[in-house]
N, C-alpha and C positions, 0 to 999 in steps of 0.2 A: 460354554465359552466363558473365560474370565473376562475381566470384566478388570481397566487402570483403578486404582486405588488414587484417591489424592491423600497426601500427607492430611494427618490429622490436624486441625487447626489453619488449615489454610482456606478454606470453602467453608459457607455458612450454608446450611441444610444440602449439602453436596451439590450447587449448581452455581455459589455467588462467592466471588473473591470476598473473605475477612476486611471487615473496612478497613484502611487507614480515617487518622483525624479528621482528616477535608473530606473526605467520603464520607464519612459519619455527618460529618458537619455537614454536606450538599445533602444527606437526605433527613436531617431534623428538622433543619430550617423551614421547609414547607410547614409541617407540622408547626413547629413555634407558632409560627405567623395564624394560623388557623386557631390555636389555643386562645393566644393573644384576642384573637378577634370574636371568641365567645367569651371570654373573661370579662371582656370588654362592657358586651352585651348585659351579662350576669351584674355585672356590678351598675350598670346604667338602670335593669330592674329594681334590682333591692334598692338601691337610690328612690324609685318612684312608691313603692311600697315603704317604706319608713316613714316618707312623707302625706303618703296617704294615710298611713297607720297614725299617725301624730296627729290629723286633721281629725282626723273619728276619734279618738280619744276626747281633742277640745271640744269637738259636738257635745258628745255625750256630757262634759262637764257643764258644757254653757245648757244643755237641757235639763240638766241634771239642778242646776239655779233658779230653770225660768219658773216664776210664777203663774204667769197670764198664759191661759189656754191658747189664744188666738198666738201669738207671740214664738209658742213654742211650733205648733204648725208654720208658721215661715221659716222659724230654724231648720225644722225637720225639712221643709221643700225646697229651701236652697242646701243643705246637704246634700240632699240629694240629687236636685240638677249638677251641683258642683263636682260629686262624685263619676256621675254619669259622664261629664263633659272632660275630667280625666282621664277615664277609664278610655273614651272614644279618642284621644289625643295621645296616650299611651300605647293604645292596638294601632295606630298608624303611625307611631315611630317605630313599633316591635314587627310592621309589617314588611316596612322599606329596610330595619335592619336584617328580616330574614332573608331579604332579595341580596343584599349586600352579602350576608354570610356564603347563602350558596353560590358567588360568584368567587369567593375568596377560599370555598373548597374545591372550587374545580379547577384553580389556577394553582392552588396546592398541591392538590392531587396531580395535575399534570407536571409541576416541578419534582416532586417525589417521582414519581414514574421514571421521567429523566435523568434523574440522577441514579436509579439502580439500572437503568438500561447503562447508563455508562460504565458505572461498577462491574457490573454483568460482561460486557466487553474487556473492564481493562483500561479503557478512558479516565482520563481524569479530565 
């Protein structure tokens, strides 16, 4: 049995109207906002690591000076509280931002959705 042909270039993988602009645009946008909101995240880490990376640096130098045994064990043990008490203040903004993230791809994901169910119709 044949089978309609759609013109070439008018159907994207044979089932989806070719977008117009605003159709492109209704189904990027979820996407952006998603990107946007790990880029976000991305750059709030390397923020915390540069700063942490510059604080071990000045340890090491100010250890690298000290004379007095006793002296250099407090540097070394507040280093290291101070590291630790980062590191725990760090995993619980990285924790509440990963709750945030997966709420900002399921509200993405469902804007995307809806927008190709409307393409898929014909809607705009």
């Amino acid at each position: 049995m044949a089978t309609k042909k759609t013109p070439f270039g008018t159907s994207m993988a044979g089932c989806m109207p070719v977008l117009d602009g605003a159709g492109l645009s209704s189904m990027l946008a979820p996407q952006l906002q998603m990107a946007e909101a790990l880029i976000a995240r991305n750059i709030e880490t390397l923020d915390f690591l540069r700063a942490r990376f510059e604080r071990d640096q000045e340890m090491l130098a100010r250890l690298s000076e000290e004379r007095d045994p006793m002296q250099s064990m407090n540097l070394w043990s507040a280093f290291w509280q101070r590291t630790m008490s980062d590191y725990s203040s760090e995993m619980t903004k990285l924790a509440t931002s990963a709750s945030a993230l997966a709420e900002t791809a399921v509200r993405t994901a469902t804007q995307e959705g809806e927008a190709m169910a409307r393409q898929a119709s014909g809607k705009r």
